[in-house]
C-alpha positions as CSV (number, residue, x, y, z in Angstrom):
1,X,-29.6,-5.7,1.4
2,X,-28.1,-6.8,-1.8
3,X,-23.7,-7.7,-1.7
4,X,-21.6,-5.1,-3.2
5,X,-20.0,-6.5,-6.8
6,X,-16.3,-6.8,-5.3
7,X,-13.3,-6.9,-8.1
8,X,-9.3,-6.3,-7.4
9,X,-7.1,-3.5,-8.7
10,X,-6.3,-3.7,-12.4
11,X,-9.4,-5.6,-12.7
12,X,-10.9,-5.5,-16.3
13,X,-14.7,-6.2,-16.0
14,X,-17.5,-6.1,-18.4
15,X,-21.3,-6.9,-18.9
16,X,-20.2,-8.5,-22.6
17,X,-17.2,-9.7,-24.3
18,X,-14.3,-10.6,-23.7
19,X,-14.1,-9.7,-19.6
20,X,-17.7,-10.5,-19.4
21,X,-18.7,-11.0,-15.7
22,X,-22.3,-12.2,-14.3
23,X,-22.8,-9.5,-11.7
24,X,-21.5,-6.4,-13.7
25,X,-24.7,-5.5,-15.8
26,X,-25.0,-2.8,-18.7
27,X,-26.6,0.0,-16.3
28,X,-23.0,-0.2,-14.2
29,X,-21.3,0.4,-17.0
30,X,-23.5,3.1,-17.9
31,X,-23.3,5.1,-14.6
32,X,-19.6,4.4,-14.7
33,X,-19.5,5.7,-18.1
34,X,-21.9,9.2,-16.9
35,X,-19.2,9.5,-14.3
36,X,-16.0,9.2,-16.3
37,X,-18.1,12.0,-18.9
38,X,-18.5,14.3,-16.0
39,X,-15.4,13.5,-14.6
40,X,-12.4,12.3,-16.9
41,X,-9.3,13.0,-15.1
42,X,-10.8,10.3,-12.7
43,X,-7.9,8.5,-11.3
44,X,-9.9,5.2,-10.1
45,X,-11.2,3.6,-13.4
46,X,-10.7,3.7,-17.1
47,X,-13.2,2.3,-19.7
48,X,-13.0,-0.5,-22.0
49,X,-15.5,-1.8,-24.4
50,X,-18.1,-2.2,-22.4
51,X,-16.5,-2.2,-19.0
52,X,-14.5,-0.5,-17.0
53,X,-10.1,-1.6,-15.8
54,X,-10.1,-0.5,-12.4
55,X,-6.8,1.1,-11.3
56,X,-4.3,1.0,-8.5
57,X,-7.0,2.4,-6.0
58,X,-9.1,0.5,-3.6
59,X,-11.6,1.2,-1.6
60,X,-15.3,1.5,-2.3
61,X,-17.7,2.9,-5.0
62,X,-21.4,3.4,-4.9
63,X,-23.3,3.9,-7.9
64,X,-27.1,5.0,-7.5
65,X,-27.5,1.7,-5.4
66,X,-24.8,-0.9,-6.3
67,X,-21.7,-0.9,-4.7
68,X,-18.4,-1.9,-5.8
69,X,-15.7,-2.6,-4.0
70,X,-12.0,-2.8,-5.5
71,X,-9.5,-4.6,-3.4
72,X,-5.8,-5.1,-3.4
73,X,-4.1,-7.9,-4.2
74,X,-0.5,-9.2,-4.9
75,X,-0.2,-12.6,-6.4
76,X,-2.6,-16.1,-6.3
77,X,-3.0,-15.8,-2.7
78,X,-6.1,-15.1,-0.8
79,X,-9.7,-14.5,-1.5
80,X,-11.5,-11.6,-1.7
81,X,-12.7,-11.5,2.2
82,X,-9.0,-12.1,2.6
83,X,-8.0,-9.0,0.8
84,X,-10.8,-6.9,2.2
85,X,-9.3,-8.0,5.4
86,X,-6.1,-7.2,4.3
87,X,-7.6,-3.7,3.3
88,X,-9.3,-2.6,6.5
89,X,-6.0,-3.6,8.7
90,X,-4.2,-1.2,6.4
91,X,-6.8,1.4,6.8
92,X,-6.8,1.0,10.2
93,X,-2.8,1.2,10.7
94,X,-2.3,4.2,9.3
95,X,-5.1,6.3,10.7
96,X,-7.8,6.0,8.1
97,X,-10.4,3.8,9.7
98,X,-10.9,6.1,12.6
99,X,-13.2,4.7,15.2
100,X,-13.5,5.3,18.8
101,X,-11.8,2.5,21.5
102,X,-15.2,2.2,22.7
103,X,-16.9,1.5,19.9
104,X,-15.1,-0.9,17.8
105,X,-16.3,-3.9,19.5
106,X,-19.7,-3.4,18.2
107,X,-18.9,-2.5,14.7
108,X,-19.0,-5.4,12.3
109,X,-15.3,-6.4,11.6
110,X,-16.6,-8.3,8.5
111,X,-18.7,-5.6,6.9
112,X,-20.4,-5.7,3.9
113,X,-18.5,-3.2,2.2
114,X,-15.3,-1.0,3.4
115,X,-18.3,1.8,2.5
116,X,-20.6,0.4,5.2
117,X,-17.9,0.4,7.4
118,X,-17.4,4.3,7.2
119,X,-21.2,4.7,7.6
120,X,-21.3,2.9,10.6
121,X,-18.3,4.7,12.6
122,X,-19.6,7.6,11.3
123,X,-23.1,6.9,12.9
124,X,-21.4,5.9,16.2
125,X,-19.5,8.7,16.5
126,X,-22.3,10.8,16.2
127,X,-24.4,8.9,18.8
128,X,-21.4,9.3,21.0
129,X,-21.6,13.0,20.8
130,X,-25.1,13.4,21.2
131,X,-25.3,10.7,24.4
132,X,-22.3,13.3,25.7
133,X,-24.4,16.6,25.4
134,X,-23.8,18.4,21.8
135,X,-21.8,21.8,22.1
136,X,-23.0,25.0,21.5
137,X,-21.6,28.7,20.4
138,X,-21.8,31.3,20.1
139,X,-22.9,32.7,17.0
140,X,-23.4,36.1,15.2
141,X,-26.8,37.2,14.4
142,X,-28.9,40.1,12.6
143,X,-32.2,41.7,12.4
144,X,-35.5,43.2,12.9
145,X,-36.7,43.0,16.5
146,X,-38.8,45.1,19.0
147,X,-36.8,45.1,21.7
148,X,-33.2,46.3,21.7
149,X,-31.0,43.7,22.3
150,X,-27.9,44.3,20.5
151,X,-25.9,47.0,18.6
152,X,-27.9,49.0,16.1
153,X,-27.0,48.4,12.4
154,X,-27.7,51.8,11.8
155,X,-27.7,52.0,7.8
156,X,-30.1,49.2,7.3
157,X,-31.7,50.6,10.5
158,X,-33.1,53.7,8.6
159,X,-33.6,52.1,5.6
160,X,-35.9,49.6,7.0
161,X,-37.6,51.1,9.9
162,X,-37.8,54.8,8.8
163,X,-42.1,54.4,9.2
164,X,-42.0,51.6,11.8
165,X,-40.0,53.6,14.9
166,X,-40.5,50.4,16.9
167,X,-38.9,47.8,15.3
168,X,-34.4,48.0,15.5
169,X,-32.6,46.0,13.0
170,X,-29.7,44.7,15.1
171,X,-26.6,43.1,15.8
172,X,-26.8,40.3,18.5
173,X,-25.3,37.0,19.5
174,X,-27.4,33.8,20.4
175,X,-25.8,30.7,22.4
176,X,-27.0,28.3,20.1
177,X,-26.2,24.4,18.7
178,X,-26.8,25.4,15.4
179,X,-23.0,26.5,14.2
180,X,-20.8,25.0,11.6
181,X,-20.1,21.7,12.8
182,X,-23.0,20.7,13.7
183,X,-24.0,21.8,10.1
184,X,-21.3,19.3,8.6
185,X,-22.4,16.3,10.5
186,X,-25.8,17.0,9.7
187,X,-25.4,16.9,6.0
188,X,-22.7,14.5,6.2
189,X,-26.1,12.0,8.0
190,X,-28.2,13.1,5.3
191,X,-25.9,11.9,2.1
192,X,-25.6,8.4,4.5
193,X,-29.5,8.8,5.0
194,X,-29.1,8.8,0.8
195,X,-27.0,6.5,-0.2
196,X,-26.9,3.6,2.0
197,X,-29.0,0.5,1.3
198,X,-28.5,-0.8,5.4
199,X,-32.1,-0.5,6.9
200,X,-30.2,-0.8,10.1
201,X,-28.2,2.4,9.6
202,X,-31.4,4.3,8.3
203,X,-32.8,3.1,11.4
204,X,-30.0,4.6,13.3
205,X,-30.0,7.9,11.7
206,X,-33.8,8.2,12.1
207,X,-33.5,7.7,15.6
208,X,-30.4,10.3,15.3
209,X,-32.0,13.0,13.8
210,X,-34.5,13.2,16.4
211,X,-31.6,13.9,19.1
212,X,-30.3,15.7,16.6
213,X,-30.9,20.1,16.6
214,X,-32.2,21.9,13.7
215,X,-29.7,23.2,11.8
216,X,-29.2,25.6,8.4
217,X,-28.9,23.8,5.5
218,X,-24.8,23.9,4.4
219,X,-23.3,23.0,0.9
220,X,-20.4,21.8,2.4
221,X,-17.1,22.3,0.4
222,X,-13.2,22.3,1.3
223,X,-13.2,25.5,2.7
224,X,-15.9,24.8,5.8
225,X,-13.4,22.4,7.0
226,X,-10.5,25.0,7.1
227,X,-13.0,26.8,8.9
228,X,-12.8,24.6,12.1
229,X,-10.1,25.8,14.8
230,X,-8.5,24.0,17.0
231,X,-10.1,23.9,20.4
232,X,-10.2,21.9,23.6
233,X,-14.4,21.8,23.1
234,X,-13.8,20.5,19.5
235,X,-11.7,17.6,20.8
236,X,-14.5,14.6,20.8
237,X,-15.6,16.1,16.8
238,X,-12.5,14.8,15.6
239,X,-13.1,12.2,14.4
240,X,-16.3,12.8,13.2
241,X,-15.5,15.6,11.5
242,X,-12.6,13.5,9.6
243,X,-15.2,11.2,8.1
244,X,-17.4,13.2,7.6
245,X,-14.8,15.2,5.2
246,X,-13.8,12.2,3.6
247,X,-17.3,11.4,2.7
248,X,-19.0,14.6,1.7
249,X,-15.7,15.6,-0.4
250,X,-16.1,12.6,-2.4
251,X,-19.9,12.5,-3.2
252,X,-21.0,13.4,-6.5
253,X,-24.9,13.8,-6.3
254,X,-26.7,13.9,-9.8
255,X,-24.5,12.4,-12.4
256,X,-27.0,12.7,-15.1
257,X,-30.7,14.1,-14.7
258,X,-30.6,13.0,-10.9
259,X,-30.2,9.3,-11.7
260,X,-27.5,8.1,-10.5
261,X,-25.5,9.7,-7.6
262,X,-21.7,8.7,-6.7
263,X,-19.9,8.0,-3.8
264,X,-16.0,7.3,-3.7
265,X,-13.9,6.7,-0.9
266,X,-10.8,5.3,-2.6
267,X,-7.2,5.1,-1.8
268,X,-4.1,5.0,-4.0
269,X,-1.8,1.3,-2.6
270,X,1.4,3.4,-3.4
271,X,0.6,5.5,-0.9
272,X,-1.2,3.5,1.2
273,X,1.2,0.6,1.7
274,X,4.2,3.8,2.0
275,X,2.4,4.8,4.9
276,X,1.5,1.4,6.2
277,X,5.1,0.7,6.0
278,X,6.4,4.0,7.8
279,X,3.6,3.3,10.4
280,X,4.6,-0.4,11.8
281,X,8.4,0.3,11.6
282,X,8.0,3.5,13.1
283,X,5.3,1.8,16.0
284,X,7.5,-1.0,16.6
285,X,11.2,-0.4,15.5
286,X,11.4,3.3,17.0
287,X,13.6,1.8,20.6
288,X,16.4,0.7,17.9
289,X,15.9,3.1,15.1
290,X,14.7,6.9,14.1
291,X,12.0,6.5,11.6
292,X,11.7,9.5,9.1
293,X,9.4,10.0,7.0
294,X,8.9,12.1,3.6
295,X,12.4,13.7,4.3
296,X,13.3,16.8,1.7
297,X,16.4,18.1,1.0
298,X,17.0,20.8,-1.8
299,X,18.0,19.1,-5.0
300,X,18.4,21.6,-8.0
301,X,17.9,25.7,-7.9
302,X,15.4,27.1,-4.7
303,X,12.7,24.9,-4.8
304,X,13.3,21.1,-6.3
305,X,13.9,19.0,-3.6
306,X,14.2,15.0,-3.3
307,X,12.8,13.0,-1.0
308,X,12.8,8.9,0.2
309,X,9.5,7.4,1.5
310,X,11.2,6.1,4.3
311,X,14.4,7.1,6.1
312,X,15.6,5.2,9.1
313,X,18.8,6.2,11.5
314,X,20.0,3.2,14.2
315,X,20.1,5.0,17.2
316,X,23.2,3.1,18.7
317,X,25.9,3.3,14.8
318,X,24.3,6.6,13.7
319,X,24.0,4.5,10.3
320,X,21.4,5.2,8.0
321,X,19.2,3.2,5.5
322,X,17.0,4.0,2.9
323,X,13.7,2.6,2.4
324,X,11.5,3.4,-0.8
325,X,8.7,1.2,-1.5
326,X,7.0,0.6,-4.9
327,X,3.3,-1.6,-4.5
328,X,3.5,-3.3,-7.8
329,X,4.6,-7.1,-8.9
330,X,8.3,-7.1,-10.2
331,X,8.9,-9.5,-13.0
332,X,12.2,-11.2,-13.2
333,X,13.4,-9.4,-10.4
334,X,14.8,-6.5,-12.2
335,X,13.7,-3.4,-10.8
336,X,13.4,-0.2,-13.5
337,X,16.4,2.2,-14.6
338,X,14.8,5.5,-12.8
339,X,13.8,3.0,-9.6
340,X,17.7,2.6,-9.3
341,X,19.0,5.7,-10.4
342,X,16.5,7.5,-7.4
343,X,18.1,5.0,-5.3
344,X,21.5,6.2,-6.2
345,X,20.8,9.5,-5.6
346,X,19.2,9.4,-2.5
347,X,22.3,7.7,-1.2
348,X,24.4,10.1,-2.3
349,X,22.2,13.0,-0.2
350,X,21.8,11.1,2.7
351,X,25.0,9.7,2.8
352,X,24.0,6.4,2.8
353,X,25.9,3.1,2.5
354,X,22.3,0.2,2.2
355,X,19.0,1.2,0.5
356,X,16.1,-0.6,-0.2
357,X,13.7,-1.2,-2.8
358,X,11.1,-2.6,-1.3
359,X,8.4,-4.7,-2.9
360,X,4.9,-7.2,-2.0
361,X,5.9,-10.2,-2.6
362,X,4.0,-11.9,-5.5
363,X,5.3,-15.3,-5.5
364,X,9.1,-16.8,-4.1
365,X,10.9,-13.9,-5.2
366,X,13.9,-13.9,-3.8
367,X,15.4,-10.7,-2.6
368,X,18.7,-9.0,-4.8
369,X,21.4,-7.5,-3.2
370,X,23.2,-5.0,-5.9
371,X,26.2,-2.3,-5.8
372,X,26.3,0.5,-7.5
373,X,29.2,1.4,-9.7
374,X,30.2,4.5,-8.2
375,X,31.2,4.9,-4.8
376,X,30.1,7.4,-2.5
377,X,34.1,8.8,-1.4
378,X,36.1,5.2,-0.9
379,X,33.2,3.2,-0.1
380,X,30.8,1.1,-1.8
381,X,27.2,1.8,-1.7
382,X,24.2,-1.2,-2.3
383,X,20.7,-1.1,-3.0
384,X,18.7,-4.1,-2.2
385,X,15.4,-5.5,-4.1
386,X,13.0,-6.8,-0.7
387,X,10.0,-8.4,-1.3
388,X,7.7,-8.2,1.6
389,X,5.4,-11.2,2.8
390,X,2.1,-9.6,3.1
391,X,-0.3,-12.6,3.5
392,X,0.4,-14.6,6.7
393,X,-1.7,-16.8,8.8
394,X,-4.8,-16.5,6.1
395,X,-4.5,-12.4,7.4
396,X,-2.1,-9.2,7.2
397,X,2.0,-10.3,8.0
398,X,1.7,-8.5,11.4
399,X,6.0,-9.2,11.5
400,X,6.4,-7.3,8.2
401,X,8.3,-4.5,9.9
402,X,10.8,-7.1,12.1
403,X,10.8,-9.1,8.5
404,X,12.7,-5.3,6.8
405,X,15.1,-4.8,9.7
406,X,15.9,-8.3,9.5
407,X,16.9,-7.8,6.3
408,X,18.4,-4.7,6.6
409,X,20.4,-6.2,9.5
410,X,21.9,-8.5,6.9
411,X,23.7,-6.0,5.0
């Protein structure tokens, strides 16, 4: 089983020239270039001469049978099994590495690709469900039979069986495993049983789809999933059924002429290191402080509304801060005009007297305390520029969200 190419966000990488690298060869860039053809409001990639600059996603691309993983980094810091570290912790934290309590002692921490990683919780789950007995429902049924065993659909009834009287074309139900989410996890093994190159997890979901019922083929779209009510029996599918949408919504099969199908589980670090952010302070800061997230208030007209990443309200003062955090580098610590002018605002809504820019830090940044011009009634109003350690120990700051209230503390 070959190593997926691995590369970091903003990553320029070529099979000649000037970003030349040994591992990327001309057919990558091809199949990158099919893609971007059939697909150019891709957010993950742009091309270059011959080569592709990677964005601010990470995550995990498989092309035909390479894999490429893009992986975040800030700064000098770190190598690349670092960083993919870095990325699964993240993942993990907010909800997005989903894998049963159980299980995650026998997964493979140091996977050889964040891909793999899906595949294999994926796989596990559905061993899990099948070891438990797999549900059934159900499900609405209709026609020709000799026996009658249901309502009578009359029209089609006399339209089919005028010469034979002893056949009924009817309406029935049948208890059965083969219903919608079964169908979904079904396909959602057969693009794994496609794409992978682990002969361990073929060998899995060989020995899966023998424990495994027949089921109608499904081409799966958003739709299906919206299909899926909540319900106490549907409880151990979750997370199944999560990874199975984030896998079949992103596979592309048949880029060009069948060649080269394309698998993308990627992740925008804006959002992901917001979330990561609002997920630690909220875990471990929620005794001293309400944690708010994505908080709207009405802005302009009916409909514009504002709203800060993170919002956070001590408990024992009633005073609030503002968080908003931006994962880029910041050079010469001066943060951009619409950066501070948001900040303004939002203290102005919120009627709050500390905000927070808040930054990874790249190098020894050192963190900018700044008042605005305006007061908000008699009172001065700040906005700090943090920068956020997120490399400790050779692994992910775990005291990043005590390391922001400390700071906040301060003000």
């Amino acid at each position: 089983m070959s190593s997926p190419l691995r590369f970091f966000e903003y990553d320029k990488v070529a099979y000649k020239g000037k970003w030349q690298r040994t591992l990327f060869k001309k057919t990558h860039y091809e199949a990158f270039e099919n893609y971007y053809n059939a697909n150019p409001e891709t957010p993950f990639f742009e091309l270059i001469p011959y080569g592709v600059r990677f964005k601010q996603y990470v995550g995990a691309i498989q092309i035909g049978r390479t894999t490429i993983e893009v992986l975040p980094k800030v700064g000098k810091q770190g190598n690349e099994d670092t960083w993919q570290s870095v990325l699964l912790d993240m993942l993990k934290t907010c909800n997005l590495l989903i894998a049963k309590q159980t299980g995650e002692a026998q997964l493979k921490l140091r996977a050889n690709s964040v891909l793999e990683l899906y595949f294999e919780l994926f796989i596990n789950e559905i061993d899990s469900l099948c070891r438990r007995g797999l549900i059934k429902k159900y499900q609405p049924q209709s026609g020709q039979n000799k026996t009658l065993k249901g309502a009578i659909h009359f029209s089609k009834n006399i339209s089919k069986n005028t010469v034979h009287k002893e056949r009924f074309y009817i309406n029935y139900t049948t208890y059965t495993k083969d219903h919608l989410l079964h169908q979904i996890l079904f396909e959602t093994l057969k693009v794994i049983d496609l794409v992978s190159n682990s002969p361990l997890l073929k060998d899995k979901i060989g020995r899966l789809k023998i424990m495994f019922p027949e089921v109608k083929t499904l081409e799966v779209s958003e739709s299906h999933f919206s299909k899926i009510t909540e319900s106490r029996k549907h409880v151990p599918y979750e997370k199944a059924v999560a990874i199975a949408k984030l896998i079949l919504l992103n596979y592309r099969p048949d880029i060009k002429a069948g060649h080269k199908d394309l698998l993308a589980i990627m992740f925008d670090m804006n959002v992901l290191w917001e979330e990561y952010v609002f997920r630690i302070l909220k875990k471990k800061q929620s005794k001293e402080f309400q944690v708010l997230g994505q908080g709207k208030k009405l802005f302009w007209g009916r409909s514009q509304k504002i709203q800060p990443d993170i919002v956070l309200i001590h408990k024992a003062t009633n005073q609030t801060f503002i968080i908003d955090t931006k994962w880029k580098v910041l050079n010469k610590n001066r943060p951009g005009d619409d950066d501070l002018k948001q900040m303004y605002v939002y203290n102005h809504y919120w009627e709050s007297y500390h905000s927070m820019l808040l930054y990874p830090q790249s190098n020894d940044q050192q963190d900018l305390l700044g008042s605005f011009a305006l007061p908000i009634g008699d009172k001065v109003h700040q906005c700090q520029l943090s920068f956020a350690k997120v490399l400790k120990n050779g692994g992910l700051n775990n005291d990043i969200s005590q390391d922001i209230i400390d700071k906040l503390q301060k003000l």
